[in-house]
VEXDRENMI-370558 format. One line per 10 residues: number of its first residue (from 1); their letters; for each residue x, y, z of N, C-alpha, C, O. Coordinates in nm, 2 decimals. Layout:
VEXDRENMI-370558
NUM) a) X,Y,Z,X,Y,Z,X,Y,Z,X,Y,Z | ... $
//
This chain:
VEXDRENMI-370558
1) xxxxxxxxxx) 0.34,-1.86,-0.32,0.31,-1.72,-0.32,0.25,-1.68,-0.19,0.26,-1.57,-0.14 | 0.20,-1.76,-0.15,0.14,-1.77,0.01,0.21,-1.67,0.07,0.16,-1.56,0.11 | 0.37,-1.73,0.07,0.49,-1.70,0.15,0.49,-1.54,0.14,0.47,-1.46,0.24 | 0.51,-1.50,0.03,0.51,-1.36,0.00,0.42,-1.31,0.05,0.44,-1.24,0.15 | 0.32,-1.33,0.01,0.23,-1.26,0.08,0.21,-1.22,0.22,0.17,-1.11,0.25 | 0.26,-1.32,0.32,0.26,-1.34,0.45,0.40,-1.18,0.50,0.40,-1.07,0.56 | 0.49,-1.23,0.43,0.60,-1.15,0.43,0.59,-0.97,0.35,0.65,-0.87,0.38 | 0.50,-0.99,0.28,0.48,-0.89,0.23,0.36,-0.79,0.34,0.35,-0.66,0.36 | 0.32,-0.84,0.37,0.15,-0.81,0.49,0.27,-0.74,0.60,0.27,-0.62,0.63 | 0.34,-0.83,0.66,0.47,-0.75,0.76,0.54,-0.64,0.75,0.57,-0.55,0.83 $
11) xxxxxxxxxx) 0.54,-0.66,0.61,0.62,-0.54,0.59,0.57,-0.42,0.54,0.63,-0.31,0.55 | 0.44,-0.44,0.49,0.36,-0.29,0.48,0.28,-0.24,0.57,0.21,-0.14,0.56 | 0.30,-0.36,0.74,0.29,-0.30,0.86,0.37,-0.26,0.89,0.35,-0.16,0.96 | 0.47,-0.28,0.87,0.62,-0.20,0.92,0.61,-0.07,0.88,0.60,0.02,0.97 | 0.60,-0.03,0.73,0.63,0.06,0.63,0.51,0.15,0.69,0.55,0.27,0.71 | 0.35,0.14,0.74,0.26,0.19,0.81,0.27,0.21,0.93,0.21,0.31,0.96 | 0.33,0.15,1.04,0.36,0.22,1.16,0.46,0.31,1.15,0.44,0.42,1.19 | 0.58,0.28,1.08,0.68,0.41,1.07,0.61,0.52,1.01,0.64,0.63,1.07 | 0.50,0.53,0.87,0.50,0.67,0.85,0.39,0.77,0.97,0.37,0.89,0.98 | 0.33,0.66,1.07,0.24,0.73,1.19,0.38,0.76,1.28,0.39,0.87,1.32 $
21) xxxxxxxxxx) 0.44,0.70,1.30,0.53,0.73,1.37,0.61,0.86,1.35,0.61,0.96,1.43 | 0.65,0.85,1.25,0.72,0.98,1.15,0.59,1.11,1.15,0.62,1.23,1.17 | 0.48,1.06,1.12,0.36,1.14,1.11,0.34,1.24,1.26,0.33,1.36,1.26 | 0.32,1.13,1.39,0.33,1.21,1.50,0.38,1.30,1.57,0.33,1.38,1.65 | 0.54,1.28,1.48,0.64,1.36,1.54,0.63,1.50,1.44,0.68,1.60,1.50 | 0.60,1.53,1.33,0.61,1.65,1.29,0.47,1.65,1.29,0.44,1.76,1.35 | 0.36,1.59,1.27,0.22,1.71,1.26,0.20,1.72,1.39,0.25,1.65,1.47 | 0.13,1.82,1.41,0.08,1.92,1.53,-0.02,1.82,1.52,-0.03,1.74,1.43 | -0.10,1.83,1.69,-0.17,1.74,1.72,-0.31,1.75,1.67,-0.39,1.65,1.70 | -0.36,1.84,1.61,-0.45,1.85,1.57,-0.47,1.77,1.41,-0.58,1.72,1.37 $
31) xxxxxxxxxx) -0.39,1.75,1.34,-0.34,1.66,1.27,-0.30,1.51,1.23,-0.28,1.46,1.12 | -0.32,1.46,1.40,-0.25,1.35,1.43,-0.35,1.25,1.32,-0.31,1.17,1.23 | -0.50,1.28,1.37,-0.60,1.17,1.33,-0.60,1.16,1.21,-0.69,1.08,1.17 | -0.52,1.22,1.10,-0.54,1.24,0.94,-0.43,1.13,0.95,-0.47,1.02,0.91 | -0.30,1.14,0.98,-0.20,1.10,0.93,-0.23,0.92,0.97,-0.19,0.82,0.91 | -0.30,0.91,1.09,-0.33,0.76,1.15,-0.46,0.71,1.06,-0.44,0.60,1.02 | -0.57,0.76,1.01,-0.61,0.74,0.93,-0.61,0.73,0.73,-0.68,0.67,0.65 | -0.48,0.83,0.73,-0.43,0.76,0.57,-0.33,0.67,0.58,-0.31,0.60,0.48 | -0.25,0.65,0.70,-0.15,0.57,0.69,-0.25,0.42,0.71,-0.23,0.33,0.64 | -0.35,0.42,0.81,-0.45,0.28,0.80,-0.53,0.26,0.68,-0.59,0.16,0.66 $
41) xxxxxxxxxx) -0.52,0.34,0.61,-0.63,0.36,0.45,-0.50,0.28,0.37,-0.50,0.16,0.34 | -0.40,0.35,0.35,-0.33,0.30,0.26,-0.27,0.13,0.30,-0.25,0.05,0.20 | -0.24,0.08,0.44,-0.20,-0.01,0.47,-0.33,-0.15,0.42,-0.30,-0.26,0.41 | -0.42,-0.10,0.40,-0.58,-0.20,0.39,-0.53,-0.17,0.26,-0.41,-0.20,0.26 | -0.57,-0.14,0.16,-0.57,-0.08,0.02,-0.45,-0.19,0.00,-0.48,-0.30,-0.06 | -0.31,-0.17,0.04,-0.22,-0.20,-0.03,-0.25,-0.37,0.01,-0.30,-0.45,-0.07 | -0.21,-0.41,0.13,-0.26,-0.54,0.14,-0.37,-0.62,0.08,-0.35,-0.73,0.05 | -0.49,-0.56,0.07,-0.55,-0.67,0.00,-0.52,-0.60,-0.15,-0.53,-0.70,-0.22 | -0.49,-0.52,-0.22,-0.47,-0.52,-0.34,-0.36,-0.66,-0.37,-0.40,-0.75,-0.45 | -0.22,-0.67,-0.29,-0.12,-0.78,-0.27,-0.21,-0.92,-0.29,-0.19,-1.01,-0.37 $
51) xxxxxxxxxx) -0.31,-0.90,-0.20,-0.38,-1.07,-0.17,-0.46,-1.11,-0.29,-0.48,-1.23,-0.32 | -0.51,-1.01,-0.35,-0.65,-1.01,-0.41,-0.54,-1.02,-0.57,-0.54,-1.15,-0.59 | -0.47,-0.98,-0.65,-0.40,-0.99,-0.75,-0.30,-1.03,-0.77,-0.27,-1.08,-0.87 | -0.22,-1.01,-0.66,-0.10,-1.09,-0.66,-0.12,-1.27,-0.65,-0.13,-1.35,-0.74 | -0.13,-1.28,-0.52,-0.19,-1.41,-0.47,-0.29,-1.50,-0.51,-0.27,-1.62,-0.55 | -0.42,-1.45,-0.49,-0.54,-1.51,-0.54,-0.56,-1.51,-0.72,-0.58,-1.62,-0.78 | -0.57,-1.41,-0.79,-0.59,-1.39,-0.92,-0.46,-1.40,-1.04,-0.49,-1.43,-1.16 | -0.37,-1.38,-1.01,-0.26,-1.35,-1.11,-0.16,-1.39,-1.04,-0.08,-1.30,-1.04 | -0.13,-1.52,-0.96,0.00,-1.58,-0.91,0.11,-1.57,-1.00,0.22,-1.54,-0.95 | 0.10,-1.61,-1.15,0.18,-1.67,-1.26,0.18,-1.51,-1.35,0.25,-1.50,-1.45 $
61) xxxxxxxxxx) 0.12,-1.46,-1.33,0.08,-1.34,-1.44,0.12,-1.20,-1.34,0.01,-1.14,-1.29 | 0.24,-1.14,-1.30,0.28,-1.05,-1.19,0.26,-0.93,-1.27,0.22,-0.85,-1.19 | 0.28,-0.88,-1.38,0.26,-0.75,-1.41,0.11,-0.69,-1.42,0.05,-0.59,-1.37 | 0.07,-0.79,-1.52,-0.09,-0.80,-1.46,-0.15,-0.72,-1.34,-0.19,-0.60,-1.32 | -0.13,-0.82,-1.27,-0.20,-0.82,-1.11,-0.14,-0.68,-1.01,-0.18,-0.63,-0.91 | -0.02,-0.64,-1.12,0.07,-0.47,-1.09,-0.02,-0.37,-1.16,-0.07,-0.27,-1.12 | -0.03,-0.42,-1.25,-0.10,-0.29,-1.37,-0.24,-0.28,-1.30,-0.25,-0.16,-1.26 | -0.36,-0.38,-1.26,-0.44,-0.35,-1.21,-0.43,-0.28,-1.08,-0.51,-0.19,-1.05 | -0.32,-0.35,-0.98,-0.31,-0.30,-0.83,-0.26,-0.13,-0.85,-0.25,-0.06,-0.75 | -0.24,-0.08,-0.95,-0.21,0.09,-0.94,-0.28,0.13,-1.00,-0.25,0.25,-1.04 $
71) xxxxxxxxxx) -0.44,0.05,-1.05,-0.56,0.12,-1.13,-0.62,0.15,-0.99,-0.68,0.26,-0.96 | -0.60,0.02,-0.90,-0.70,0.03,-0.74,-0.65,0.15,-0.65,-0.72,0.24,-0.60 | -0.52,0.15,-0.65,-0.47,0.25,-0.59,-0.52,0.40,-0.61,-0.58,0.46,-0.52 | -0.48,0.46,-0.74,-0.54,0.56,-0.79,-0.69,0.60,-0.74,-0.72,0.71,-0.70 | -0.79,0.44,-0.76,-0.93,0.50,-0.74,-0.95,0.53,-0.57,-1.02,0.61,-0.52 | -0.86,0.42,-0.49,-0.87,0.47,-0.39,-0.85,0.59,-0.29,-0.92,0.65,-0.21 | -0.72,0.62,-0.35,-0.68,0.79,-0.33,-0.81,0.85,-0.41,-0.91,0.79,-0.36 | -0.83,0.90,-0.47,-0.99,0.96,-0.54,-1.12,0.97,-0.45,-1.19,1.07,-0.43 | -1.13,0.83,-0.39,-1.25,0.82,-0.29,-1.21,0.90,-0.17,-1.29,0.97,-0.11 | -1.05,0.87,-0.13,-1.05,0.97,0.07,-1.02,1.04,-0.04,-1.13,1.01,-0.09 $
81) xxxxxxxxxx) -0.96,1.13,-0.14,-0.97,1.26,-0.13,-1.13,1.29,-0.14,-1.18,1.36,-0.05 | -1.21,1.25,-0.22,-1.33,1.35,-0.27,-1.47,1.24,-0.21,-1.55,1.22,-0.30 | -1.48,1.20,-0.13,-1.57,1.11,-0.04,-1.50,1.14,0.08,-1.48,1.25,0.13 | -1.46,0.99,0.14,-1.44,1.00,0.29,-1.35,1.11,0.34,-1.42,1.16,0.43 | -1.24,1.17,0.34,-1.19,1.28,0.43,-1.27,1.40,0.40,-1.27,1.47,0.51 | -1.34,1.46,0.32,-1.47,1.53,0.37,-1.55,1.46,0.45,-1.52,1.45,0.57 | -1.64,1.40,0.41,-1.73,1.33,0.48,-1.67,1.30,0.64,-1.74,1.36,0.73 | -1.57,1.23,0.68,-1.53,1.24,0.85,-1.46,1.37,0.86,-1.44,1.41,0.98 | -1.44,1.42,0.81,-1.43,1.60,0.87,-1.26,1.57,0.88,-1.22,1.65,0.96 | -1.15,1.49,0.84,-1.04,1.45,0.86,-0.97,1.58,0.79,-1.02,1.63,0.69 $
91) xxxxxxxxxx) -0.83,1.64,0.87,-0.72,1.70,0.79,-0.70,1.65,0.60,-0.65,1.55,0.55 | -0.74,1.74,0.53,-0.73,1.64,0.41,-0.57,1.66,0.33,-0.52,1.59,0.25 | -0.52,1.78,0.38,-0.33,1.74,0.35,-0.25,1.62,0.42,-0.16,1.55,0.37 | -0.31,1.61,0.57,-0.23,1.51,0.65,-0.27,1.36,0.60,-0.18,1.27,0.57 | -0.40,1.35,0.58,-0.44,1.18,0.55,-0.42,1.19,0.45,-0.42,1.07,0.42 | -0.38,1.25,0.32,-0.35,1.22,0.18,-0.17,1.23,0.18,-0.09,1.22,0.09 | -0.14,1.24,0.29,0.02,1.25,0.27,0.02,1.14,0.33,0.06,1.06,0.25 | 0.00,1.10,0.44,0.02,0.96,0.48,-0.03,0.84,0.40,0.00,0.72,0.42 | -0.11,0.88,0.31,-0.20,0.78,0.24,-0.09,0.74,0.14,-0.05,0.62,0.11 | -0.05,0.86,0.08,0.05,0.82,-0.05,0.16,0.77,-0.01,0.21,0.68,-0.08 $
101) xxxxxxxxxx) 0.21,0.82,0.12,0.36,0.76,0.16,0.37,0.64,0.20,0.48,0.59,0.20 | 0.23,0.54,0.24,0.22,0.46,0.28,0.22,0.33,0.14,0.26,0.22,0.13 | 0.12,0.46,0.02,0.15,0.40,-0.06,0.27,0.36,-0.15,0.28,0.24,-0.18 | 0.38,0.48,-0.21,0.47,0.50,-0.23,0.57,0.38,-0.20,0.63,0.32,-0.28 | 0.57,0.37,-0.04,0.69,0.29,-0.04,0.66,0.18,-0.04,0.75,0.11,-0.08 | 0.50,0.10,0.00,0.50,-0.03,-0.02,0.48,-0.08,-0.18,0.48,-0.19,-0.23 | 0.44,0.06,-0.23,0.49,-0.04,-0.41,0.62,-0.04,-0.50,0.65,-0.08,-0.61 | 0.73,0.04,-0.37,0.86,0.01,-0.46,0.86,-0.09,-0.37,0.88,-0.18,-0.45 | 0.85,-0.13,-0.29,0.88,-0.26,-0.23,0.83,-0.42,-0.28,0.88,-0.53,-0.26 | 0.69,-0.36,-0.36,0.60,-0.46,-0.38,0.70,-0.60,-0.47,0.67,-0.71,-0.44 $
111) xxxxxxxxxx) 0.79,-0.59,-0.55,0.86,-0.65,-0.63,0.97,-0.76,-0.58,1.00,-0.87,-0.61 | 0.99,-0.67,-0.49,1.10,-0.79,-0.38,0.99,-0.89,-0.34,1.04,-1.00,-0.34 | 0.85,-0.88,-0.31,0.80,-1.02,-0.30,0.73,-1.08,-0.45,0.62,-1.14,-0.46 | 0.78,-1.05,-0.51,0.70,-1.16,-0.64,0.78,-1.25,-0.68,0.90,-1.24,-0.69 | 0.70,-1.37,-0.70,0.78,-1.48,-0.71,0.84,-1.48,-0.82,0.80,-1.42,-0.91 | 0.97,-1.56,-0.84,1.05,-1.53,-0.93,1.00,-1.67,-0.99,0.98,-1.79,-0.95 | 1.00,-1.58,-1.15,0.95,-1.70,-1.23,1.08,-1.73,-1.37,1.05,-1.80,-1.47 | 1.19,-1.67,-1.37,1.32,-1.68,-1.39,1.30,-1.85,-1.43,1.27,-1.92,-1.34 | 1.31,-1.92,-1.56,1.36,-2.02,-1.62,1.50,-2.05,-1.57,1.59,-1.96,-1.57 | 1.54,-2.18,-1.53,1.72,-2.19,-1.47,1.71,-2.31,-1.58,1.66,-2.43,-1.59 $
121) xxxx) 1.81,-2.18,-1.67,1.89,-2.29,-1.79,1.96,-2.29,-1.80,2.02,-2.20,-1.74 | 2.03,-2.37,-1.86,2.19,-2.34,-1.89,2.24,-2.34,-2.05,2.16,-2.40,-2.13 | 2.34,-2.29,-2.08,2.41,-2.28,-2.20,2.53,-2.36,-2.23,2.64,-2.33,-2.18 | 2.51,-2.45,-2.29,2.62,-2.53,-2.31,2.67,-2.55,-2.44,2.77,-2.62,-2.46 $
//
């Protein structure tokens, strides 16, 4: 599961530079720092939620370590909305849109890395 993990971490860097990327190009610049800070909010969040339940806690047990990782998610969005993006004075439409998109795509993605635990039998 290592593997995944490793592979999975790549790819919710990928999935996080493209929505700053995408983020840059339509918000006005006054904006920028919201979209770079939920898109880095959500990239942390989703990766160790990956390491911390997928990997470490619930290798063999994947829905599990799912069902908990979109309890974390939830509370996390809850904290930048109603804690930190007040508190740093951040755009709170722009970092909550990048926050979700970041999250969004890396949990339809999250599935292509779980290890396949598929029994190979046969019927004879």
């Amino acid at each position: 599961m290592n593997r995944q993990g490793v592979r999975y971490t790549a790819a919710a860097v990928l999935v996080a530079s493209l929505v700053v990327a995408a983020g840059a190009q339509v918000a006005p610049p006054a904006l920028r720092a919201g979209v770079v800070a939920g898109a880095l909010a959500g990239l942390l969040v989703q990766v160790a939620v990956f390491w911390v339940f997928m990997v470490m806690l619930f290798p063999g047990r994947i829905w599990q370590g799912y069902g908990i990782g979109m309890l974390v998610r939830f509370a996390a969005f809850a904290v930048m909305a109603l804690v930190v993006v007040p508190q740093a004075g951040l755009p709170l439409a722009a970092t909550l849109f990048s926050l979700v998109a970041v999250f969004w795509v890396t949990t339809l993605i999250e599935p292509a890395f779980f290890k396949a635990r598929t029994p190979k039998t046969t019927q004879g």
